[in-house]
ZAKOLFI-577046 format. One record per residue: residue number from 1; x, y, z of N, C-alpha, C in turn. Coordinates in steps of 0.1 Angstrom, whole numbers, plus 5000, padded with zeros to 4 digits. Layout:
! residues N
<NUM, <X, Y, Z>, <X, Y, Z>, <X, Y, Z>>
...
This chain:
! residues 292
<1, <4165, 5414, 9316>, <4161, 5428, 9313>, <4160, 5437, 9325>>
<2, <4161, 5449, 9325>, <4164, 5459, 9334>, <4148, 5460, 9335>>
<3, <4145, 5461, 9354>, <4130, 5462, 9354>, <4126, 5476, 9364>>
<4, <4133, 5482, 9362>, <4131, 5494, 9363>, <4118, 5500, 9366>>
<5, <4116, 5499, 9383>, <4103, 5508, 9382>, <4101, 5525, 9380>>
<6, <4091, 5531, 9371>, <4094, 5544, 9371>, <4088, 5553, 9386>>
<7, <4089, 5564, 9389>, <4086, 5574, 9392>, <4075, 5572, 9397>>
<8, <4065, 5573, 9414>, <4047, 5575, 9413>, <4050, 5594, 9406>>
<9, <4036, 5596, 9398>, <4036, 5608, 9395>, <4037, 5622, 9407>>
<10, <4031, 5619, 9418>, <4038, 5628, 9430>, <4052, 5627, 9431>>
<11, <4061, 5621, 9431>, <4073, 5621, 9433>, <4079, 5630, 9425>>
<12, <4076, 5626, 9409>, <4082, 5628, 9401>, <4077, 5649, 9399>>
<13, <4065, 5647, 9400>, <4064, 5666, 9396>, <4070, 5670, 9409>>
<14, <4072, 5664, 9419>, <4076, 5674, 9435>, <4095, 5674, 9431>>
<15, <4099, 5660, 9422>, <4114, 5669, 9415>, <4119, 5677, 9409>>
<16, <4108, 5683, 9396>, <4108, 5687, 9389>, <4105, 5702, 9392>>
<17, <4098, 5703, 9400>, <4094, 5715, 9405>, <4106, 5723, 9414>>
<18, <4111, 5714, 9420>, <4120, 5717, 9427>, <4129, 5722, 9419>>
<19, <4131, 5713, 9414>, <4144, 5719, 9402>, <4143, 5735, 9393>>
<20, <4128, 5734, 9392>, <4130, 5745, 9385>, <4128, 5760, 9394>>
<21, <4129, 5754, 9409>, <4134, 5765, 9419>, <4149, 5766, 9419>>
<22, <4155, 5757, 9412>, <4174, 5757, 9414>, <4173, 5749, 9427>>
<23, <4165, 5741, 9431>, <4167, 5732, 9445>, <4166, 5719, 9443>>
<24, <4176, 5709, 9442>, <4178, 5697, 9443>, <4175, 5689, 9460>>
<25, <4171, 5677, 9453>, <4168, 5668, 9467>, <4179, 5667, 9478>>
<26, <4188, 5668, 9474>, <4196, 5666, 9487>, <4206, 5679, 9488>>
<27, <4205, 5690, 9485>, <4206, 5703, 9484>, <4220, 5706, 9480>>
<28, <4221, 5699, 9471>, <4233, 5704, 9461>, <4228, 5713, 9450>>
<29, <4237, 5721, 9444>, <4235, 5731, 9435>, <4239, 5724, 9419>>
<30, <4230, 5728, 9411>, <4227, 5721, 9401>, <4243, 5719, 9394>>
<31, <4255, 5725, 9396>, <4269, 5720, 9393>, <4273, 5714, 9405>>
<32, <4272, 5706, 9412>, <4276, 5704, 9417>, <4272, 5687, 9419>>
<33, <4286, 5684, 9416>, <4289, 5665, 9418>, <4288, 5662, 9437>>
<34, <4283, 5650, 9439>, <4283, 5644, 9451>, <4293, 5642, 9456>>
<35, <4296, 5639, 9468>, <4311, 5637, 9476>, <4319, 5624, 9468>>
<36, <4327, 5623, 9462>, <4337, 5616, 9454>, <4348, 5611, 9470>>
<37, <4350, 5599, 9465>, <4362, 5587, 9476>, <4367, 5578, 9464>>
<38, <4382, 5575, 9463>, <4389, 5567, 9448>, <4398, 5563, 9465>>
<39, <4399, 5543, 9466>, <4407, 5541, 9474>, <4412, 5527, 9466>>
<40, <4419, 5526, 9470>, <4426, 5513, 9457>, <4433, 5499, 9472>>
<41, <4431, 5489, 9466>, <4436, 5474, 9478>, <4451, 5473, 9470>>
<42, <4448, 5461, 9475>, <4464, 5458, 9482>, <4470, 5453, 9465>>
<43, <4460, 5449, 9455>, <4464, 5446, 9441>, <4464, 5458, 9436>>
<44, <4479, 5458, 9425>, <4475, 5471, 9415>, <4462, 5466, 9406>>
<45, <4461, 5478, 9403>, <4447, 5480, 9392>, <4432, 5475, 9405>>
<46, <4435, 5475, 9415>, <4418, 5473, 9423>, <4415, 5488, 9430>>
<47, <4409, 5489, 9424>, <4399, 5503, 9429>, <4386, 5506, 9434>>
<48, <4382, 5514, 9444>, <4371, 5515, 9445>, <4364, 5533, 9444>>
<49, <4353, 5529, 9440>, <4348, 5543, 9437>, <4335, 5546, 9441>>
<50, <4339, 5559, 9453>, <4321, 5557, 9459>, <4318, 5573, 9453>>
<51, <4306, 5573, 9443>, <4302, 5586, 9442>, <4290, 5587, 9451>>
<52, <4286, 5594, 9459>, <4273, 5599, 9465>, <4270, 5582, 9475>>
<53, <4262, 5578, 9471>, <4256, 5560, 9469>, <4261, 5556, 9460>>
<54, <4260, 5556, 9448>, <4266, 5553, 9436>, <4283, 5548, 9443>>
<55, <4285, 5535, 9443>, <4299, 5527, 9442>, <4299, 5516, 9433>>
<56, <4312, 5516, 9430>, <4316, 5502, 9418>, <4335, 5502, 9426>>
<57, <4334, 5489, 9418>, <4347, 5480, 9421>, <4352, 5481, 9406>>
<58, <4368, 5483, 9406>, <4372, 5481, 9389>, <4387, 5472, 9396>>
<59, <4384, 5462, 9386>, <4401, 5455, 9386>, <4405, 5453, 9376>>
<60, <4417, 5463, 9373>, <4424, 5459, 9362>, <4438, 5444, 9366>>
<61, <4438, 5436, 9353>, <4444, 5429, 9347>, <4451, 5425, 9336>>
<62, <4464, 5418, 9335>, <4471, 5414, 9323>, <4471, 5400, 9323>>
<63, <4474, 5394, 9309>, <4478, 5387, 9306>, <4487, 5388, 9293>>
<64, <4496, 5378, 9291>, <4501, 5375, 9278>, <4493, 5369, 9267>>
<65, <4490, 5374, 9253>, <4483, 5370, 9247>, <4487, 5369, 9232>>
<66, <4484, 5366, 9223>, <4485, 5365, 9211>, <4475, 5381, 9203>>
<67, <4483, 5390, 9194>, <4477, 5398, 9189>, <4463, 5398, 9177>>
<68, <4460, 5407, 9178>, <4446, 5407, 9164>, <4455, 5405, 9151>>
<69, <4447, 5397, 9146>, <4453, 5396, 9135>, <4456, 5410, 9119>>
<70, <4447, 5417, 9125>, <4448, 5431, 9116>, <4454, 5439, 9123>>
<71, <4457, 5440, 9136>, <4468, 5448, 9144>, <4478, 5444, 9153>>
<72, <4487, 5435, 9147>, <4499, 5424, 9148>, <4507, 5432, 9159>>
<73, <4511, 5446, 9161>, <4519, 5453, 9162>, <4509, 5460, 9178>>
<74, <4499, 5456, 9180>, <4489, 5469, 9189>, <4489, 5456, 9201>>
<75, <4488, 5459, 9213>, <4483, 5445, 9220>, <4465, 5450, 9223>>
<76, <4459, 5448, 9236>, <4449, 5444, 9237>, <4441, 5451, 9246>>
<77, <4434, 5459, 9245>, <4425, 5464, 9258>, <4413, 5460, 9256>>
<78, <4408, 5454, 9265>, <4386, 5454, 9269>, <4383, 5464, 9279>>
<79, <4368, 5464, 9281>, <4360, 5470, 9292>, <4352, 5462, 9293>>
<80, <4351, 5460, 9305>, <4339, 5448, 9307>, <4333, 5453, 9322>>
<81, <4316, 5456, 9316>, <4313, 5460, 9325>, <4295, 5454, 9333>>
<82, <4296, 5452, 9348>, <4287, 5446, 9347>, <4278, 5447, 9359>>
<83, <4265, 5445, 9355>, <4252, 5449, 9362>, <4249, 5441, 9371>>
<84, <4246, 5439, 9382>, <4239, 5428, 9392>, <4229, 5431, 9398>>
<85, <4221, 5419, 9403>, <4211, 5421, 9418>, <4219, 5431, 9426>>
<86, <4232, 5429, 9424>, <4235, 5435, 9441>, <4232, 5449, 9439>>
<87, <4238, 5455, 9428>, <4236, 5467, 9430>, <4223, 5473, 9424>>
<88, <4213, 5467, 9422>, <4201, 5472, 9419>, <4192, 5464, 9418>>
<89, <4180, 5461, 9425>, <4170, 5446, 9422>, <4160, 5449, 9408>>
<90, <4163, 5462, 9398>, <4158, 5462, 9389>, <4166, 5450, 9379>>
<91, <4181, 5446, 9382>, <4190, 5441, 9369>, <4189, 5426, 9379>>
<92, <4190, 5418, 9366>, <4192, 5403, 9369>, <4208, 5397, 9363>>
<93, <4209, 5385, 9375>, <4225, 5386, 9373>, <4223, 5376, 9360>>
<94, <4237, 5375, 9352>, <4239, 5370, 9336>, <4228, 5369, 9330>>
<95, <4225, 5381, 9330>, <4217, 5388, 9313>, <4223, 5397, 9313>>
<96, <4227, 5403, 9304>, <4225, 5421, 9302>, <4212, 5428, 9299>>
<97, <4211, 5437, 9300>, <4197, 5447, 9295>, <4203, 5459, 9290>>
<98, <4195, 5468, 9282>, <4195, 5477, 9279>, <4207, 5491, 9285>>
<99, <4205, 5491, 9296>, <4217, 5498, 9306>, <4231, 5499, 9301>>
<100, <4235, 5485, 9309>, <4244, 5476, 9307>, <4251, 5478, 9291>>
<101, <4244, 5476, 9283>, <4250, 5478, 9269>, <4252, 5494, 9267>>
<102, <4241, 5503, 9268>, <4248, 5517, 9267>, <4256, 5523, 9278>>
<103, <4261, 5518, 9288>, <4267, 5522, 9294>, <4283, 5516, 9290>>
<104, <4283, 5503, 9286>, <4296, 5500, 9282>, <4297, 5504, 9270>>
<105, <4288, 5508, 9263>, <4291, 5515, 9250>, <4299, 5528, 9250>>
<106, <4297, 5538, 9259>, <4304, 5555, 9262>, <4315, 5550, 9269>>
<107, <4317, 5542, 9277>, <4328, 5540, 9284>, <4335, 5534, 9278>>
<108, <4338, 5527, 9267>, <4344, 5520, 9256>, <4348, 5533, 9248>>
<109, <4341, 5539, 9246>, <4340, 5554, 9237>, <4350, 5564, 9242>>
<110, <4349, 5566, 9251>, <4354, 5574, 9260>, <4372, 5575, 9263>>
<111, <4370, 5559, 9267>, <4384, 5558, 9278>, <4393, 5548, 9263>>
<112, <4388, 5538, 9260>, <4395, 5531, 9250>, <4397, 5537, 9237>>
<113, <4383, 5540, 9226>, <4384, 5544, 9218>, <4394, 5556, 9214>>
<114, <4395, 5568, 9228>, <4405, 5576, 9224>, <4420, 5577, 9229>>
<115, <4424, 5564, 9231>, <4433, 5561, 9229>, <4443, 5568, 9243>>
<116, <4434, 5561, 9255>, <4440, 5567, 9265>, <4453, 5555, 9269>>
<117, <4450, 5546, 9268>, <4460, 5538, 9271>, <4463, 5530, 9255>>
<118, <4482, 5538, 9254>, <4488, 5534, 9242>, <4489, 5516, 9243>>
<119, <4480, 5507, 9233>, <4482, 5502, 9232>, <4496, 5492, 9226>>
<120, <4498, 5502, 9216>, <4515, 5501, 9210>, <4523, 5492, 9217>>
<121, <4522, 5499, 9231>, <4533, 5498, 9241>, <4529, 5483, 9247>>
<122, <4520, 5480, 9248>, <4516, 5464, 9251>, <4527, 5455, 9240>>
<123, <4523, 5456, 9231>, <4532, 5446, 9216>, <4550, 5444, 9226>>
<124, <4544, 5429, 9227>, <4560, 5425, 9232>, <4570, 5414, 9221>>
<125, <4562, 5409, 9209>, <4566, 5404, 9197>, <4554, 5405, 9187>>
<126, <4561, 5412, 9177>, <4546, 5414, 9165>, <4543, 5404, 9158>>
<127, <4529, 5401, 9165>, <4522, 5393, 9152>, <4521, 5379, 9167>>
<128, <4532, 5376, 9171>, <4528, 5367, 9180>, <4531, 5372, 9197>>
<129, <4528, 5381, 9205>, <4528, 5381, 9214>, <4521, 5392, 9223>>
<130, <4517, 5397, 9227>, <4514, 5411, 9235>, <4508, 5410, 9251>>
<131, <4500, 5419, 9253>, <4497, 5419, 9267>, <4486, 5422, 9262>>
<132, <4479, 5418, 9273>, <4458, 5417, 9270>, <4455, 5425, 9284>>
<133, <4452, 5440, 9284>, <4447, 5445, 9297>, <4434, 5446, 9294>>
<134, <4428, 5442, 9307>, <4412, 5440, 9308>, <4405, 5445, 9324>>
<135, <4397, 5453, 9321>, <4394, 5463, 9331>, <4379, 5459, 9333>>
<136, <4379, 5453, 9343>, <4364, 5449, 9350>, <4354, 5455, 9359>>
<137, <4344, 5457, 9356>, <4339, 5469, 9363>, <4326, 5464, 9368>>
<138, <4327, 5463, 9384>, <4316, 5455, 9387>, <4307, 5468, 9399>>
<139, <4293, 5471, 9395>, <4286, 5481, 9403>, <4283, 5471, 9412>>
<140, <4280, 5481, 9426>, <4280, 5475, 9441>, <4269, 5480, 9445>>
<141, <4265, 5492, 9445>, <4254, 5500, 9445>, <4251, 5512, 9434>>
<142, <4237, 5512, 9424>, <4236, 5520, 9417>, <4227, 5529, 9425>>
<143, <4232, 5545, 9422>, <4222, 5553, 9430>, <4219, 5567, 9417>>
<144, <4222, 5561, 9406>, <4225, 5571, 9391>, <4241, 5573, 9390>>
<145, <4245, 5578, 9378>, <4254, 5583, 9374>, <4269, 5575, 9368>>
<146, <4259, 5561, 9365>, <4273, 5552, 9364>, <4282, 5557, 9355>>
<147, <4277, 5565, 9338>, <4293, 5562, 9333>, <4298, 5570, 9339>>
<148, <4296, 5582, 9345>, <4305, 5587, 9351>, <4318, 5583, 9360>>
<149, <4309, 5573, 9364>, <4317, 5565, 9378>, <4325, 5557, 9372>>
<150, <4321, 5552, 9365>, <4332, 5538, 9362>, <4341, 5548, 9346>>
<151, <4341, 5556, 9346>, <4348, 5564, 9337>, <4364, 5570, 9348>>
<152, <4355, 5570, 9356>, <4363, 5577, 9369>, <4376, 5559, 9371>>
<153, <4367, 5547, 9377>, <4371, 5539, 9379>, <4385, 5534, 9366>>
<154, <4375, 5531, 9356>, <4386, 5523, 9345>, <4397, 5532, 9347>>
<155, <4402, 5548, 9346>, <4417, 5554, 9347>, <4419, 5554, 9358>>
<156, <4414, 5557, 9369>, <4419, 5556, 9381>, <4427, 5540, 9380>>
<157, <4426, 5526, 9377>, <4428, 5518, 9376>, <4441, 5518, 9364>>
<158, <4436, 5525, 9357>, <4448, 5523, 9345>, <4459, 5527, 9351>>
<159, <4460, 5537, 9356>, <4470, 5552, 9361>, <4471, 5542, 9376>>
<160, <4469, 5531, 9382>, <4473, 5526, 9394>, <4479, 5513, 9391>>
<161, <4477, 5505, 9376>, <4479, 5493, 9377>, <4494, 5494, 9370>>
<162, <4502, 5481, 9372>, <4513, 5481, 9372>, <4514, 5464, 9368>>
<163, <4523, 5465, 9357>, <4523, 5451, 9347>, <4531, 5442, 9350>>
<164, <4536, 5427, 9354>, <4546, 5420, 9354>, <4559, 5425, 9343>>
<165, <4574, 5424, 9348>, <4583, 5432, 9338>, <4582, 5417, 9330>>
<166, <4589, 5416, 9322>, <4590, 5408, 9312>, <4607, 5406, 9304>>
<167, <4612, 5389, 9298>, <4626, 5394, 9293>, <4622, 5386, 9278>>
<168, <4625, 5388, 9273>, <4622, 5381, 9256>, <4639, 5374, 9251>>
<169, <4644, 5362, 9248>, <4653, 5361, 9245>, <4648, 5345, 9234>>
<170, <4653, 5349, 9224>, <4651, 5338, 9210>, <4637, 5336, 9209>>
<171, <4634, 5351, 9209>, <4617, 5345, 9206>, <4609, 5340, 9220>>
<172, <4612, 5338, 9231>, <4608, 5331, 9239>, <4605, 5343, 9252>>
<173, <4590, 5343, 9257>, <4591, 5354, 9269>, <4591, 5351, 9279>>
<174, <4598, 5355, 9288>, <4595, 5354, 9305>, <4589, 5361, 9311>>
<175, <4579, 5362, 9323>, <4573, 5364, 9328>, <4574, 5363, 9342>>
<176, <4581, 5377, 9347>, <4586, 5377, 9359>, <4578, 5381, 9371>>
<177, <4576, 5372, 9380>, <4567, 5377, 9391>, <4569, 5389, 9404>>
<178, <4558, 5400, 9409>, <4562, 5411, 9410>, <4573, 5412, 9423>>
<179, <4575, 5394, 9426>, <4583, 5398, 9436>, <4597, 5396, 9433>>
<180, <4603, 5393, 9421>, <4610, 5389, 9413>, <4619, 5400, 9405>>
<181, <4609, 5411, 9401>, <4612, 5426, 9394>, <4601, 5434, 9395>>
<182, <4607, 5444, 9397>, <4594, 5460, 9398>, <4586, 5458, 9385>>
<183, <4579, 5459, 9391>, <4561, 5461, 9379>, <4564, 5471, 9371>>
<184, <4558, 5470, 9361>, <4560, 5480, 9352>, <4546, 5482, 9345>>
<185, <4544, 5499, 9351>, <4534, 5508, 9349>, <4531, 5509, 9334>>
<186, <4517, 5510, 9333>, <4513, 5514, 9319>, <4519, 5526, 9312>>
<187, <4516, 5525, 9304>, <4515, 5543, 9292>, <4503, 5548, 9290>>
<188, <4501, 5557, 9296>, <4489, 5564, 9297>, <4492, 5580, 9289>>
<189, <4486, 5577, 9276>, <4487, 5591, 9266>, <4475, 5604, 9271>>
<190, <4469, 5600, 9280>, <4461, 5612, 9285>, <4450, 5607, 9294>>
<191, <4445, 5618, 9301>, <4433, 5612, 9306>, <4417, 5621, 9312>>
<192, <4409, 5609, 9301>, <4396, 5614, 9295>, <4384, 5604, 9306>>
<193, <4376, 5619, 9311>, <4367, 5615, 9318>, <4354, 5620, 9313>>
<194, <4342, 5619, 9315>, <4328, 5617, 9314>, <4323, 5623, 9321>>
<195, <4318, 5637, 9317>, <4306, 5647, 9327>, <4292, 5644, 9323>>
<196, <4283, 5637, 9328>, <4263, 5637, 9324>, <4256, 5646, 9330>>
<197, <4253, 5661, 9316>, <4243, 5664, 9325>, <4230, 5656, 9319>>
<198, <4217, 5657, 9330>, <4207, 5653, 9328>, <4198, 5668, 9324>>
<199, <4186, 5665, 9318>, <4179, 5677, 9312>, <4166, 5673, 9318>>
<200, <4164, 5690, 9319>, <4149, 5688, 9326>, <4140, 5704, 9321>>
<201, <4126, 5703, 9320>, <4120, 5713, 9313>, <4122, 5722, 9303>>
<202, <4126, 5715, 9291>, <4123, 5713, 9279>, <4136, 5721, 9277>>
<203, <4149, 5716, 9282>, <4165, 5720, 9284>, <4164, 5734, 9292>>
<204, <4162, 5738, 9304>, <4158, 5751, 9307>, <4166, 5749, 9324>>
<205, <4169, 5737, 9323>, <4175, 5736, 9337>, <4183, 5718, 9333>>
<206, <4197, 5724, 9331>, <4205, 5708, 9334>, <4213, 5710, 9346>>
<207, <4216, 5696, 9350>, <4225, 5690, 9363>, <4234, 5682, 9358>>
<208, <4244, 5683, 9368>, <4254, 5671, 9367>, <4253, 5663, 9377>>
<209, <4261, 5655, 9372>, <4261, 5640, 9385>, <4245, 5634, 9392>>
<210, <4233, 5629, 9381>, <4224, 5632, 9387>, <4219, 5616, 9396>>
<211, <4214, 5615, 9406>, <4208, 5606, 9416>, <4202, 5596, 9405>>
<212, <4193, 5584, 9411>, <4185, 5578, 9403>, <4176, 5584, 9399>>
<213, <4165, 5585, 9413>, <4153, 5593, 9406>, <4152, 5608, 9400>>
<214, <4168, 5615, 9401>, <4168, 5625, 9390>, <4169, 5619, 9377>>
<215, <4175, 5614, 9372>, <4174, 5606, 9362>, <4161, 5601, 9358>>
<216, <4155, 5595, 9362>, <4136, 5587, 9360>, <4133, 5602, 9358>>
<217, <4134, 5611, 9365>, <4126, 5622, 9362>, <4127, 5631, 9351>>
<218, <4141, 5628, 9345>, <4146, 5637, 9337>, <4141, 5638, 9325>>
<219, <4141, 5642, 9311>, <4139, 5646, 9299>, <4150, 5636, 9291>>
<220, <4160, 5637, 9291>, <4169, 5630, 9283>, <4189, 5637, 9292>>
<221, <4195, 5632, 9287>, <4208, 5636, 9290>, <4220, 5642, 9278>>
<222, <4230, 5647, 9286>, <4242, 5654, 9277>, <4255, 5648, 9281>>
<223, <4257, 5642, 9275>, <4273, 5634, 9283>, <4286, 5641, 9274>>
<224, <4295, 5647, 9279>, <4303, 5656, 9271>, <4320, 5649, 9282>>
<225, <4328, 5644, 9272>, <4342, 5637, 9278>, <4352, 5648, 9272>>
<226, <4362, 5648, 9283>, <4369, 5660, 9277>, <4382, 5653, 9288>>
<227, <4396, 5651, 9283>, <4407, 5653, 9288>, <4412, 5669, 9294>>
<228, <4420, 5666, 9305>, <4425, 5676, 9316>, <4432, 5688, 9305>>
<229, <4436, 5686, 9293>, <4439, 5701, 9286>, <4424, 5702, 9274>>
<230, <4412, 5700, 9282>, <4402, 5701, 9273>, <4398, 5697, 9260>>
<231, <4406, 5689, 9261>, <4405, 5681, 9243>, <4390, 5676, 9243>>
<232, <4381, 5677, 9237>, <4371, 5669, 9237>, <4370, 5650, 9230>>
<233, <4366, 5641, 9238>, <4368, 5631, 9237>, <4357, 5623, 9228>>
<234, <4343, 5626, 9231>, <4335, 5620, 9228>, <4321, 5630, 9234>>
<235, <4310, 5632, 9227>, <4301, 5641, 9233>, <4287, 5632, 9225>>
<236, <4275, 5627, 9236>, <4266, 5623, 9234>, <4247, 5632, 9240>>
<237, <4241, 5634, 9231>, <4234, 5636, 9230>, <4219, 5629, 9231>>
<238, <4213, 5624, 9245>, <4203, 5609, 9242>, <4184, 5617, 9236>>
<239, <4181, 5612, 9234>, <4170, 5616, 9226>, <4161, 5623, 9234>>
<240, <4156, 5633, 9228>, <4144, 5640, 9237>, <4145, 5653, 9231>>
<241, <4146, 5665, 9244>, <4148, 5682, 9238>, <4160, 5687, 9235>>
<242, <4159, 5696, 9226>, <4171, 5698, 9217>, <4181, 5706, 9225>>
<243, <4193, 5707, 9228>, <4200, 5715, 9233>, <4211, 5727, 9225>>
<244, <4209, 5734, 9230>, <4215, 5750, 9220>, <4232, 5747, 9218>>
<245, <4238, 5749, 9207>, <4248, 5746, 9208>, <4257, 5757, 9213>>
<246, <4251, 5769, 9219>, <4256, 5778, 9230>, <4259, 5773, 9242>>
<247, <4245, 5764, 9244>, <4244, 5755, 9258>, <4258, 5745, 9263>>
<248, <4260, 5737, 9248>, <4269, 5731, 9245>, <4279, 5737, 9251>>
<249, <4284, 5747, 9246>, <4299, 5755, 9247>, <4299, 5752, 9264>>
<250, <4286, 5762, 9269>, <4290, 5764, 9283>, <4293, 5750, 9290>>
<251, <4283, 5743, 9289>, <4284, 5733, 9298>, <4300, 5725, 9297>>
<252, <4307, 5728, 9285>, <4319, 5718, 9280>, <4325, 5723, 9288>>
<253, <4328, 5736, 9293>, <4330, 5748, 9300>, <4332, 5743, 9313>>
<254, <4319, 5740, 9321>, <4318, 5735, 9330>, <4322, 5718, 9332>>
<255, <4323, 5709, 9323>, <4326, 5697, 9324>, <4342, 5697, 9326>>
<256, <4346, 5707, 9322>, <4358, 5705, 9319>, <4367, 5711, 9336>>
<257, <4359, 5716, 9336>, <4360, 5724, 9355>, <4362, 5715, 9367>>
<258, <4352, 5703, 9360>, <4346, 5693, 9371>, <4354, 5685, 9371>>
<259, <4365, 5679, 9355>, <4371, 5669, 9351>, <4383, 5674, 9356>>
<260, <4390, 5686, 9363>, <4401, 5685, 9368>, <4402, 5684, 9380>>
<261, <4390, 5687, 9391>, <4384, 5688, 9407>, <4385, 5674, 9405>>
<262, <4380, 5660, 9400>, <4381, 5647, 9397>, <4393, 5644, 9395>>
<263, <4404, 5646, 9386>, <4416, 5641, 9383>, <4425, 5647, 9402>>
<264, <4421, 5656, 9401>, <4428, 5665, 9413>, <4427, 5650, 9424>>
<265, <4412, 5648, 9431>, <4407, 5636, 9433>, <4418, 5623, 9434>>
<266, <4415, 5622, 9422>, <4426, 5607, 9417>, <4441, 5609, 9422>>
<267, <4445, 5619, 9422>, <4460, 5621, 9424>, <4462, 5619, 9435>>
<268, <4455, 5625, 9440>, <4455, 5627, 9458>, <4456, 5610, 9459>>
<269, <4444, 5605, 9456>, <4440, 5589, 9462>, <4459, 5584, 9459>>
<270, <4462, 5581, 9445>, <4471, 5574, 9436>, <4485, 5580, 9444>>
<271, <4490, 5592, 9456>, <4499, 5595, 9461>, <4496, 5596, 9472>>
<272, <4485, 5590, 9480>, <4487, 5585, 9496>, <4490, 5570, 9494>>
<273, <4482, 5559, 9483>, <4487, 5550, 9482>, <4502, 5548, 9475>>
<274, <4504, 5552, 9469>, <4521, 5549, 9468>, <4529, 5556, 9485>>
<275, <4526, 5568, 9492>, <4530, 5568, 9505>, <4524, 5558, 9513>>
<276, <4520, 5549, 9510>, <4513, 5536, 9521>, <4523, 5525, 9516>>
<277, <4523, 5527, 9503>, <4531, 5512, 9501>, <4546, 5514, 9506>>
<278, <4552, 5528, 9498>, <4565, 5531, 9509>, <4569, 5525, 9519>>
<279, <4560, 5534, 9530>, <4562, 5534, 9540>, <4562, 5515, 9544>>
<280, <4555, 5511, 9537>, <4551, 5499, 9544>, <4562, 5487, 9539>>
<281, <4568, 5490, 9530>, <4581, 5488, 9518>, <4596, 5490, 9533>>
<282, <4596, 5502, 9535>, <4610, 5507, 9545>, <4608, 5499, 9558>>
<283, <4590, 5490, 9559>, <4588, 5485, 9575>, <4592, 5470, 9573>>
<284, <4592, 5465, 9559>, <4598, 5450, 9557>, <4611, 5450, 9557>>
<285, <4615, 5466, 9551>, <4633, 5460, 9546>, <4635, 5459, 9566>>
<286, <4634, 5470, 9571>, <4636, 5477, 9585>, <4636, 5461, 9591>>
<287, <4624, 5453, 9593>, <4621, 5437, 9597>, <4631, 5431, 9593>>
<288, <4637, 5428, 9580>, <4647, 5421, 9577>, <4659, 5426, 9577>>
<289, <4662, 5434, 9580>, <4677, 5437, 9583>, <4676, 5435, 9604>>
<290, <4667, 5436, 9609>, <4667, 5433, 9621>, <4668, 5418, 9625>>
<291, <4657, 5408, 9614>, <4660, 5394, 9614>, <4673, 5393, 9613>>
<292, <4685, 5401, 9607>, <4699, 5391, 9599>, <4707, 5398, 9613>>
């Protein structure tokens, strides 16, 4: 179980107060997200994501697998996502707690349930064959704001990972290794990310992207998911003060502002690494035409 110490009560009114000057602890303005870094290794699908303090590791993976039996035709996506000592000495390693489940709950909601990556396209024989992508998400340091982050992580990962090609002949599949034939990139039907604001004095002042102890200190939160042409994805509401559904509008307003400054982010990362691998691609062939 998550052992979470709260707030001493000085801490906690000296945030609060602050806030409702419009002054945050580390003097960001209440829209405004922490310094964002998306750098990916030497495997497709490995990514890393540092928001503020806040970093996590995501590695996407395939396999060949056998389909659901009520969706013969779909292959297979998970989210697996997970808490440690390392990144916080409130969480203990293999248990889950409280966290842990509602955090893989929105990000399940979010990124899978709306159907950002066409699973369709996985199904390599119906009924007996598909691809099983599974996206692992391991926090390194929590400093607040995970779904956000690992919202960021799982597509950054989807939108970087790249599948063994594959040949099917009498029923029978091969499975070609990537040095064998070019990888072959997912289908990515859109892409839906995760703004949280947190709420504070009785909804009179929300933030985005908030720290840990803005969070301990908070009221409750607004997590609103919206894809880059504003589609709304999924929008959660956690218990406490009620928020105006005026409020609503604006902030989607604003999430939606934040979700393209982020995607903008990702692109950038996802086209210096394909110019890294290039370039590093023209310095093997360059080596081996010099070897012959």
């Amino acid at each position: 179980m998550s052992k979470e110490n709260p707030l001493a009560v000085p801490e906690r009114e000296f945030i609060l107060e602050a806030l409702e000057q419009n002054v945050r602890l580390d003097g960001r303005r209440a829209d405004d997200i922490r310094p964002l870094d998306i750098s990916f290794g030497e495997e497709y699908g490995h990514v890393k994501v540092q928001l503020g303090k806040t970093s996590l590791v995501v590695r996407i993976s395939a396999e060949v697998r056998k389909p659901r039996d009520d969706r013969p035709s779909d292959g297979i996506f998970q989210i697996i996502i997970e808490l440690t000592a390392m990144a916080s000495p409130a969480w203990e390693n293999l248990r889950s707690n409280d966290l842990e489940m509602y955090v893989s709950r929105i990000v399940d909601r979010v990124v899978r349930h709306s159907n950002a990556l066409d699973t369709e396209s996985l199904c390599i024989l119906k009924g007996k064959s598909c691809w099983g992508i599974r996206a692992d998400v391991h926090v390194t340091n929590y400093d607040g704001n995970i779904i956000d982050a690992a919202c960021i992580g799982v597509m950054a990962g989807l939108l970087h990972f790249r599948r063994p090609d594959i040949e099917v002949k009498e029923g029978q599949v091969t499975v070609f290794g990537l040095d064998e034939r070019v990888p072959v990139p997912l289908t990515i039907t859109h892409r839906p990310l995760a703004i949280t604001f947190h709420i504070f004095h009785e909804g009179r002042v929300m933030i985005v992207d908030a720290t840990r102890k803005e969070e301990l200190a908070s009221e409750g939160h607004l997590i609103i998911a919206l894809n880059t042409t504003g589609e709304t994805c999924a929008l959660y509401k956690s218990a406490g003060n009620p928020v105006s559904a005026i409020e609503v509008v604006n902030k989607t307003a604003l999430a939606l502002q934040k979700i393209k400054e982020i995607n903008a982010v990702i692109d950038k990362a996802l086209q210096a690494d394909l110019s890294k691998r290039a370039k590093r691609d023209r310095g093997a062939e360059a080596a081996a035409e010099n070897d012959r």
